[in-house]
FIGU-457987 format. One line per 4 residues: their letters; for each residue x, y, z of C-alpha. Coordinates in steps of 0.05 Angstrom, whole numbers. Layout:
<atoms>
a> X,Y,Z; ...
</atoms>
This chain:
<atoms>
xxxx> -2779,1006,-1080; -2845,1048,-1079; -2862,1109,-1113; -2788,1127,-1127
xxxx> -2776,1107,-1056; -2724,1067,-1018; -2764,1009,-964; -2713,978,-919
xxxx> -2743,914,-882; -2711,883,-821; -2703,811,-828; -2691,791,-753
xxxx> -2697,832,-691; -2629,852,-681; -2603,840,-755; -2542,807,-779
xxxx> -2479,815,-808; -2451,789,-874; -2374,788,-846; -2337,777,-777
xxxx> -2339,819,-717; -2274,865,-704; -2235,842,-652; -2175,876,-663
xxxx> -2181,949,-683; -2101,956,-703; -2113,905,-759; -2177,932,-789
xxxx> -2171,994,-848; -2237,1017,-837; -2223,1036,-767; -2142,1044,-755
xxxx> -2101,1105,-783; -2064,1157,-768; -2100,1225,-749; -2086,1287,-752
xxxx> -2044,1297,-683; -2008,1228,-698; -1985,1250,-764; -1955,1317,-735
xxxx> -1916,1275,-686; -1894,1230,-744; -1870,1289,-789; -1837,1316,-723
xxxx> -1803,1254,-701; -1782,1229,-771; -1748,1302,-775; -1706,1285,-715
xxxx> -1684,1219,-749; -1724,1174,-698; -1735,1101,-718; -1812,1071,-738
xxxx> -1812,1039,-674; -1801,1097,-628; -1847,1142,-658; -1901,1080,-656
xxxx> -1881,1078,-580; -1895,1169,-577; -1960,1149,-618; -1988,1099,-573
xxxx> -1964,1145,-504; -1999,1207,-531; -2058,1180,-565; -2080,1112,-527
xxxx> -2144,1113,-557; -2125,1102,-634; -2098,1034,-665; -2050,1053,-724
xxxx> -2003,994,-746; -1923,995,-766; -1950,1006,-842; -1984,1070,-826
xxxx> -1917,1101,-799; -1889,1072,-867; -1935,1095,-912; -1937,1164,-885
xxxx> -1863,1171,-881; -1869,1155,-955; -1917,1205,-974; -1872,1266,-937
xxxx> -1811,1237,-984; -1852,1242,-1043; -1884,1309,-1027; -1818,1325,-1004
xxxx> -1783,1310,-1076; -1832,1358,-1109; -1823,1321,-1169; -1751,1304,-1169
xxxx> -1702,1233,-1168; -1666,1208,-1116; -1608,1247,-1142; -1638,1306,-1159
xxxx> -1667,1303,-1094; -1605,1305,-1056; -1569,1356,-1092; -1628,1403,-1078
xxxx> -1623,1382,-1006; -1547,1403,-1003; -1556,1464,-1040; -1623,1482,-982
xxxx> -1570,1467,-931; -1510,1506,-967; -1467,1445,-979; -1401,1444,-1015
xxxx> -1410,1383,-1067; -1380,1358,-1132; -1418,1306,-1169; -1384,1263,-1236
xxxx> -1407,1215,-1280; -1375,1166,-1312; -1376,1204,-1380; -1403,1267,-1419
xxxx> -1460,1231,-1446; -1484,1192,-1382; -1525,1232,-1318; -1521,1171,-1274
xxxx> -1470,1195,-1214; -1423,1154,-1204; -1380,1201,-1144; -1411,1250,-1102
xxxx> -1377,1293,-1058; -1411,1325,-992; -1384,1377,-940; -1424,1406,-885
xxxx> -1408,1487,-886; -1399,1483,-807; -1351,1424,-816; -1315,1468,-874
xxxx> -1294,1516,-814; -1287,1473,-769; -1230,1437,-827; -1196,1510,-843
xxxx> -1189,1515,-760; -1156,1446,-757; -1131,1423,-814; -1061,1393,-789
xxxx> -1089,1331,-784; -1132,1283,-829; -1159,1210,-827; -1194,1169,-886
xxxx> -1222,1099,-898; -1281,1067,-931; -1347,1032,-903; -1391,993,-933
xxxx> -1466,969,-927; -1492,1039,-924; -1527,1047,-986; -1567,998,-1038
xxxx> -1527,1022,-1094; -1454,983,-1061; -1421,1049,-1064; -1358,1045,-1013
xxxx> -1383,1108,-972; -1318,1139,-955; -1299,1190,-895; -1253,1234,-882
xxxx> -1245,1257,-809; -1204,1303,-767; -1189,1321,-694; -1206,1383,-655
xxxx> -1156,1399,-595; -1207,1371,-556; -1194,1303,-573; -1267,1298,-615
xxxx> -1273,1275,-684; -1302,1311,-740; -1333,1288,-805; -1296,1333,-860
xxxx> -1334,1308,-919; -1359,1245,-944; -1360,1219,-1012; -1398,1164,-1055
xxxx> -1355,1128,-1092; -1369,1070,-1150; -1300,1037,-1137; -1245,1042,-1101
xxxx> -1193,1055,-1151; -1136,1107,-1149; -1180,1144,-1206; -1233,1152,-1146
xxxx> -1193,1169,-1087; -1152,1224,-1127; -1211,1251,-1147; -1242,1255,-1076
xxxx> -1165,1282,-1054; -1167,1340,-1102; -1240,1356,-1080; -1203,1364,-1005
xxxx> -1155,1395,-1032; -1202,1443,-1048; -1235,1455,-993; -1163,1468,-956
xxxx> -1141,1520,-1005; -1069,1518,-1044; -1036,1552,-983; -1055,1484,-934
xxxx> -1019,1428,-917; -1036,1371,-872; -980,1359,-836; -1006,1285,-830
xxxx> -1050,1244,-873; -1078,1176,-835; -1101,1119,-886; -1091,1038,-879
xxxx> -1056,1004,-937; -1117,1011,-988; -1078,994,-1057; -1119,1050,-1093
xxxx> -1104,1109,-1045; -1034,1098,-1027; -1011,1132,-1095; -1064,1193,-1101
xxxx> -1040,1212,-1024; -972,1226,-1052; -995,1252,-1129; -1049,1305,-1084
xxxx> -1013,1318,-1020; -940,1305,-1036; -907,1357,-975; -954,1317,-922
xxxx> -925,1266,-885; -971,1199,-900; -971,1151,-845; -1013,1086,-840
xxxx> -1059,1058,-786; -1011,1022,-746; -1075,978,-719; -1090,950,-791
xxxx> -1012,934,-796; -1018,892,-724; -1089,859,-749; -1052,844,-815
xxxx> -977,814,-792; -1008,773,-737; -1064,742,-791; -1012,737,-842
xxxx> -964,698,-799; -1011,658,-767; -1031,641,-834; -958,633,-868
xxxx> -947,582,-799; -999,530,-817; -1051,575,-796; -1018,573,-717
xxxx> -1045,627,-672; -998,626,-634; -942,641,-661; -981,701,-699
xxxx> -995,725,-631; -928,722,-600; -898,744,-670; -938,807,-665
xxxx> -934,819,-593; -849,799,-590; -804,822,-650; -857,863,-690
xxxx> -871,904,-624; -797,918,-620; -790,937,-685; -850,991,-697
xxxx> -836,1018,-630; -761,1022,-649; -748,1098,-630; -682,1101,-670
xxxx> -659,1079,-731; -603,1038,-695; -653,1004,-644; -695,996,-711
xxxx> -645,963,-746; -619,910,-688; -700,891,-683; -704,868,-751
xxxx> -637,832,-748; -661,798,-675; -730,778,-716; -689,750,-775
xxxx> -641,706,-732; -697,686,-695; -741,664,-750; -683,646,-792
xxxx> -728,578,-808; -794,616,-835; -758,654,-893; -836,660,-911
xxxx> -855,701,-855; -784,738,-865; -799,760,-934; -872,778,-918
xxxx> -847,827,-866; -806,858,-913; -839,859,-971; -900,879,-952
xxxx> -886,927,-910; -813,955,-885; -785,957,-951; -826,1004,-983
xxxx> -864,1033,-923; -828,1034,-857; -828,1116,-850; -896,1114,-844
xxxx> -911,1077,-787; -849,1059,-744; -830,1103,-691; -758,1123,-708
xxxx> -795,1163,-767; -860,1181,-745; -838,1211,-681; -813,1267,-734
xxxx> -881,1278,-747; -936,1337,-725; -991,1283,-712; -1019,1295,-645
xxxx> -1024,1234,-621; -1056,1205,-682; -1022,1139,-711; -1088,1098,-725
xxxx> -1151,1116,-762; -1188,1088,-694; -1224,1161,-712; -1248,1149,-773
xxxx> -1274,1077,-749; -1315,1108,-698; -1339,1159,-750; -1361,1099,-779
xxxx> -1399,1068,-726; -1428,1135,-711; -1459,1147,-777; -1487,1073,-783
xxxx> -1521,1084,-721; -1563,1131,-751; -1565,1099,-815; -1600,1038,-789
xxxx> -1600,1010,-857; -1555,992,-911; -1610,996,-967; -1620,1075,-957
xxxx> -1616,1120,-1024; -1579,1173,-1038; -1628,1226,-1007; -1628,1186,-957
xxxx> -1572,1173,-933; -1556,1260,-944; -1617,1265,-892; -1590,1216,-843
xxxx> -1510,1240,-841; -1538,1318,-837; -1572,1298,-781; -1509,1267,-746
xxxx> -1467,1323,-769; -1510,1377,-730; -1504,1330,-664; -1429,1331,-679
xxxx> -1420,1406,-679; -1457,1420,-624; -1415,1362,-583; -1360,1402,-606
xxxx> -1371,1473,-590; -1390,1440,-531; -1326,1418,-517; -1295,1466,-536
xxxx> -1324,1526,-485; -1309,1475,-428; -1240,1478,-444; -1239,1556,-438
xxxx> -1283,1559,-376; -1278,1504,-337; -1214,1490,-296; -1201,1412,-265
xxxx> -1170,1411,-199; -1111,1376,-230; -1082,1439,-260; -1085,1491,-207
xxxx> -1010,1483,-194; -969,1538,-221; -929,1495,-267; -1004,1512,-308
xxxx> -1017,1583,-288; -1010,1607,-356; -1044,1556,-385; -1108,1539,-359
xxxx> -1170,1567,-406; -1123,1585,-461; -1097,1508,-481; -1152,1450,-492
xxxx> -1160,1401,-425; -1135,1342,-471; -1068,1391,-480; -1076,1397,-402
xxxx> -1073,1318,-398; -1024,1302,-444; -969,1363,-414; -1002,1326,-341
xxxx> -969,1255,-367; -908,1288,-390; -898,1322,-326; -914,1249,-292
xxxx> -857,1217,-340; -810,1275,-320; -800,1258,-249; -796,1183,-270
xxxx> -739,1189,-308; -709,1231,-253; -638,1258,-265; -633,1229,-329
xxxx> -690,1270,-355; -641,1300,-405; -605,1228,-429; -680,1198,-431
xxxx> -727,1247,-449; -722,1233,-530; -768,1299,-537; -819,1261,-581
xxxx> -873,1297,-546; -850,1362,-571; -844,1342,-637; -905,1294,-654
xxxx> -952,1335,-609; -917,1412,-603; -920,1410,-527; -867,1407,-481
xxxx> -836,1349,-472; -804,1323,-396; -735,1362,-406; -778,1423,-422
xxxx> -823,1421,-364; -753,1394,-317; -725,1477,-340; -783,1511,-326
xxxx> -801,1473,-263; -727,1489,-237; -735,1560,-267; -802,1561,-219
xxxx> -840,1607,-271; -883,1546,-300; -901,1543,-371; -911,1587,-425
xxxx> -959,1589,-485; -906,1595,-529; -889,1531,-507; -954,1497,-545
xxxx> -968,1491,-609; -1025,1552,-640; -1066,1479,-654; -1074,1465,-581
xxxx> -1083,1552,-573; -1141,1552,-618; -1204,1552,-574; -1254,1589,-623
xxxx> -1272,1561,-692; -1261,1603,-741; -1205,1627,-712; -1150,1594,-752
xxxx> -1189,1614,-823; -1175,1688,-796; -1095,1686,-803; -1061,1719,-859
xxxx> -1044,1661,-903; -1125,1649,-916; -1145,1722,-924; -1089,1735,-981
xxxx> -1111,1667,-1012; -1188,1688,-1018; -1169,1754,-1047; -1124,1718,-1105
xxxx> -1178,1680,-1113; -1231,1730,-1120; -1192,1773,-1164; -1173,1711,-1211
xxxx> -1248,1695,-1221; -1263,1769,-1241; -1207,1766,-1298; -1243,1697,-1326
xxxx> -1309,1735,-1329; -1280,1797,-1358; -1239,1740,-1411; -1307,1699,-1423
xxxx> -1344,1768,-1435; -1299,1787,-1495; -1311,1719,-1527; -1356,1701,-1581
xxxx> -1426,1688,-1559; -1426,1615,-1575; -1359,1608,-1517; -1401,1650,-1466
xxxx> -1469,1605,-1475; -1431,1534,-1469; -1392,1560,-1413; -1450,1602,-1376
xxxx> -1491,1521,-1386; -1423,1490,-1353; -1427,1542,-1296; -1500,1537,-1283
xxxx> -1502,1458,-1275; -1441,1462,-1225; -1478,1515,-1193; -1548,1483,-1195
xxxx> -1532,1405,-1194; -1603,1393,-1176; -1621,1414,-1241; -1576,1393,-1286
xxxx> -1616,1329,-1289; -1563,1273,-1257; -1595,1200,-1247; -1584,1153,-1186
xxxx> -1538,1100,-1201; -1574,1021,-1214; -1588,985,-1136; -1545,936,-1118
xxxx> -1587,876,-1125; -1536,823,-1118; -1549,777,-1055; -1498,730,-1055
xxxx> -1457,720,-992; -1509,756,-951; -1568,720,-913; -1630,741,-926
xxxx> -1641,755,-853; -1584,813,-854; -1602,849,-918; -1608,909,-884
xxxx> -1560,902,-836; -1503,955,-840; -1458,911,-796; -1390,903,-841
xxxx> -1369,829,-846; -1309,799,-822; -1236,821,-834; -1185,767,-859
xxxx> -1151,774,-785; -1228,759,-749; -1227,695,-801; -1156,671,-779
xxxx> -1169,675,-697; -1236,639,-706; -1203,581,-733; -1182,519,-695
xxxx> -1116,525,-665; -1047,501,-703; -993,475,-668; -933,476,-714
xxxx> -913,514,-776; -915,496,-842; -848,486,-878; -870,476,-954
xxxx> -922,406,-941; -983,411,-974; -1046,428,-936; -1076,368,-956
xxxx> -1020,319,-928; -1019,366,-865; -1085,339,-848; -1074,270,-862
xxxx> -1011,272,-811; -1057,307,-761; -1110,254,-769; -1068,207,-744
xxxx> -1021,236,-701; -1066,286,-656; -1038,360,-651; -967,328,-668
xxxx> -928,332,-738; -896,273,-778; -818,260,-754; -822,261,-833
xxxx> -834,341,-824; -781,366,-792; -753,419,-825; -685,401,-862
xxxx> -622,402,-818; -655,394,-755; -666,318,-754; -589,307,-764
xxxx> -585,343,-693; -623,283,-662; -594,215,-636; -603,165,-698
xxxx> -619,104,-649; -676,148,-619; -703,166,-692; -737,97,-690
xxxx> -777,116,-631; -796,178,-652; -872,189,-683; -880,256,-688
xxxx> -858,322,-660; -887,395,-638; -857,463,-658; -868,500,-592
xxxx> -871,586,-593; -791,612,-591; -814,665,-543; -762,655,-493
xxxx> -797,603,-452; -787,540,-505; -760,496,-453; -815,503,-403
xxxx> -869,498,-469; -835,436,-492; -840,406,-422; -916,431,-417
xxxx> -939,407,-479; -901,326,-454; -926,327,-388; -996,375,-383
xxxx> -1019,365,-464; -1022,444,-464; -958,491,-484; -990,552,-456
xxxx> -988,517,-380; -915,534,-379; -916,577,-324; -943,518,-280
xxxx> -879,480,-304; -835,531,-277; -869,553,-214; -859,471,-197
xxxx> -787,475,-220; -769,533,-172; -809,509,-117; -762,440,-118
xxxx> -704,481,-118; -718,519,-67; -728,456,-25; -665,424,-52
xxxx> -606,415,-4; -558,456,-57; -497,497,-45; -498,578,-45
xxxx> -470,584,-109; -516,532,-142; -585,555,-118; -578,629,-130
xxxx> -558,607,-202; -619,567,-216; -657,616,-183; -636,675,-227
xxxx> -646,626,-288; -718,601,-269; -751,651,-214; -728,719,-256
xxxx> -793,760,-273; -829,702,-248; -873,697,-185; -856,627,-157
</atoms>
């Protein structure tokens, strides 16, 4: 330096470098990024709840000459939540997002002296409406994996006449204990209003909700998922039966078919007395059956009682499942936080309602080809298509039970759906005036959202209401000052959640039972039933050995039992000089076919080839030199319901 002057000298003619060459521009800080027209499409896409990876793919299709990395997108998204938060939690955050988007929410902690929430219920305002429109009908179950506090993320879900789901509310709950669920029931109950009852409410057989249902909702008729009941008796008696699937199989698809489809209580009660002599052995399985589940709970799932029910169709919570699988697919993750997971089910919500006001003005001004008969004159934009459909079936199941129509019909359609049922639609088909909409229930009628909230019953509620509230005020007002200031505070923080100062509740940071690989997976794991079929198939069933000597016998005998086994009473049945002979023995399935399984399992090593056993057996008879008489006997006995 010279003179206060800088002199830069050039060692070599074209200089060097002190550090490597770029070669790849995405992996370099200096010279990657997002600019300016990148970060607007990241703001916009991460607005419409698009993944990291599609809005690299938008980046790289609008802008081909910049090289931002995965991070970028990251740590952008990042700074929008924190500029977003202005300052405020997780929780605080998404209580000031519900109140922005005029959500109905109730938040609790676990005491007065803690802000950490511990429940949080959410309803949509749209889905609010769209509830006091429909609310005959209501589904609820838990998920899990949706959030990195372990919160069960419950839903509860209902059913437009349209046949589409909607998400009611959903609720964060610590636990699942009947403290939790009533609380999250009298928050519904709520939102219905004292004058509304659910004419059906859909759960499975959680332990902690079955009581609250009746405590919060005792006039509604509570019926469970008849899916989880068929998952549960077939895993259970596989599991009762040495772990045989197959005889949980044919247990579930023989007598326990017959008995929750039972329409009667006198069809009902030969089905259980057909399962019991059948099973007479298995007082195991017997006493399962009962006590878990027609004892106590037999109204609220097999037929002969639930066809007295308004449910529409609705004897599963297949509705709320898919709710499930709905919002997970936009979750993407199970380690989102309270905000945002709020963020991520708004934006699902929104899709929904559009989907259904979709749905709904196709109903009142489209027209299929199907109902252009007169028998649907009257009905045709004024009833939903899926009303259509159903009345379409009935109509179908009319002329099938031809002239006994009125010995056959059993009008369950009329009750558990309000629509006409076959011996309806046989009168007004004879009258040749076709049908009526006093004929279908206002449910099916309602077309407009909103609609329902309009009758009588609602308006007289919200003025009782109303005039209530004004009677506290003018009560609080002539108080001392010290009663209006602590309840003034208790009405501001249920007004203003957001600042009432609540806390997020500690992440979940247990990892056990979960690979690191699917941390953030929001797949649910496996259900006791999934755990049963993957297992290797049983053969017989288990009549009080231990497991342990159950496996030794099996190690040496193959897929047969010890003759040391059989169950008490039988063995005196068999020939004493064969006894000696005699190394071990196979309990085939009792499903009619015990013979031809017995023979199948000797001869082809496999029960389930049965069929080929008698296919052969009435093929040799038919070539058999027999008398009349003979050969149409043993072909009524073999050949009947069989294709030879």
């Amino acid at each position: 330096m010279e003179e206060n002057n800088w002199v830069i000298e050039l060692l070599h003619d074209r200089g060097t470098h002190n550090h490597i060459l770029i070669v790849y521009p995405e992996g370099h800080r200096g010279v990657s990024g997002l600019s300016q027209g990148a970060k607007e499409v990241v703001r916009e896409m991460n607005d419409a709840q698009a993944k990291p990876k599609n809005i690299m793919v938008a980046i790289k299709n609008k802008f081909p000459d910049e090289h931002p990395n995965m991070r970028h997108i990251y740590n952008f998204k990042e700074k929008m939540r924190r500029e977003g938060s202005e300052g405020r939690n997780v929780a605080e955050q998404m209580l000031h997002l519900a109140r922005e988007h005029d959500y109905i929410n109730w938040v609790s902690c676990s005491d007065r002296t803690s802000k950490v929430i511990n429940r949080a219920f959410l309803a949509h305002p749209a889905m609010v409406e769209v509830l006091r429109t429909y609310p005959l009908v209501i589904g609820l179950d838990s998920t899990y994996k949706t959030n990195r506090y372990g919160f069960p993320f419950l839903e509860i879900v209902g059913v437009t006449p349209t046949n589409q789901n909607f998400l009611i509310a959903y609720a964060f709950m610590k636990d699942e204990t009947a403290a939790s669920y009533r609380w999250v029931l009298q928050k519904l109950k709520l939102l219905l209003g004292e004058g509304v009852i659910p004419s059906a409410i859909l759960t499975d057989k959680e332990g902690g909700l079955m009581r609250p249902v009746a405590e919060v909702f005792p006039n509604s008729r509570h019926l469970l998922c008849t899916w989880h009941i068929n998952n549960d008796v077939e895993a259970r008696v596989s599991f009762l039966c040495n772990k045989n699937k197959d005889v949980g199989r044919a247990f579930e698809n023989g007598v326990w078919k017959r008995i929750i489809e039972a329409s009667n209580v006198e069809e009902y009660d030969r089905a259980v007395a057909s399962m019991e002599d059948r099973y007479v052995r298995w007082q195991s399985v017997i006493d399962y059956v009962h006590n878990t589940w027609l004892t106590d709970h037999r109204q609220k799932f097999v037929l002969a009682w639930t066809n007295e029910v308004l449910h529409f169709g609705n004897i599963t919570t297949c509705r709320v499942e898919i709710q499930h699988s709905v919002v997970k697919s936009w979750l993407g993750s199970s380690q989102g936080s309270l905000d945002t997971v709020f963020r991520k089910v708004h934006a699902s919500i929104i899709n929904q309602v559009t989907e259904i006001k979709n749905g709904l003005e196709s109903s009142r001004r489209r027209h299929g080809a199907l109902f252009k008969s007169y028998l649907y004159q009257h009905l045709v934009g004024r009833v939903s298509h899926h009303a259509l459909e159903l009345i379409l079936e009935e109509h179908t199941r009319m002329r099938q039970l031809s002239t006994e129509v009125f010995e056959r019909c059993g009008c369950a359609k009329l009750s558990t759906h309000g629509l006409p049922c076959a011996c309806n639609i046989y009168m007004e088909v004879q009258g040749g005036v076709g049908l009526y909409l006093d004929l279908v229930h206002r449910f099916w009628r309602t077309l407009e959202i909103g609609d329902g909230a309009d009758i009588p019953e609602f308006v007289e509620e919200s003025a009782q209401v109303v005039e209530l509230f004004r009677s506290l005020v003018d009560d609080v007002l002539a108080r001392d000052i010290a009663v209006v200031r602590d309840i003034s505070r208790i009405v501001h923080d249920e007004l203003h959640p957001e600042n009432a100062g609540f806390e997020e509740p500690e992440p979940n940071l247990t990892r056990r039972g979960r690979s690191r690989k699917q941390r953030n997976s929001t797949t649910r794991n496996l259900s006791f039933v999934e755990h049963v079929r993957n297992m290797g198939p049983r053969r017989s069933c288990d009549q009080g050995s231990s497991s342990m000597s159950t496996q030794q016998t099996r190690s040496s005998l193959g897929s047969y039992m010890s003759i040391d086994l059989i169950p008490p009473g039988f063995k005196e049945w068999l020939p004493q000089f064969m006894l000696q002979y005699i190394r071990g023995y196979c309990d085939v399935i009792p499903d009619g076919n015990c013979g031809f399984r017995c023979a199948a399992e000797f001869f082809l090593g496999d029960q389930e080839r049965y069929g080929e056993i008698r296919s052969t057996l009435v093929g040799e008879i038919n070539h058999l030199d027999l008398t009349p008489d003979f050969s149409s006997g043993y072909q009524s006995l073999y050949s009947s319901g069989f294709d030879s």
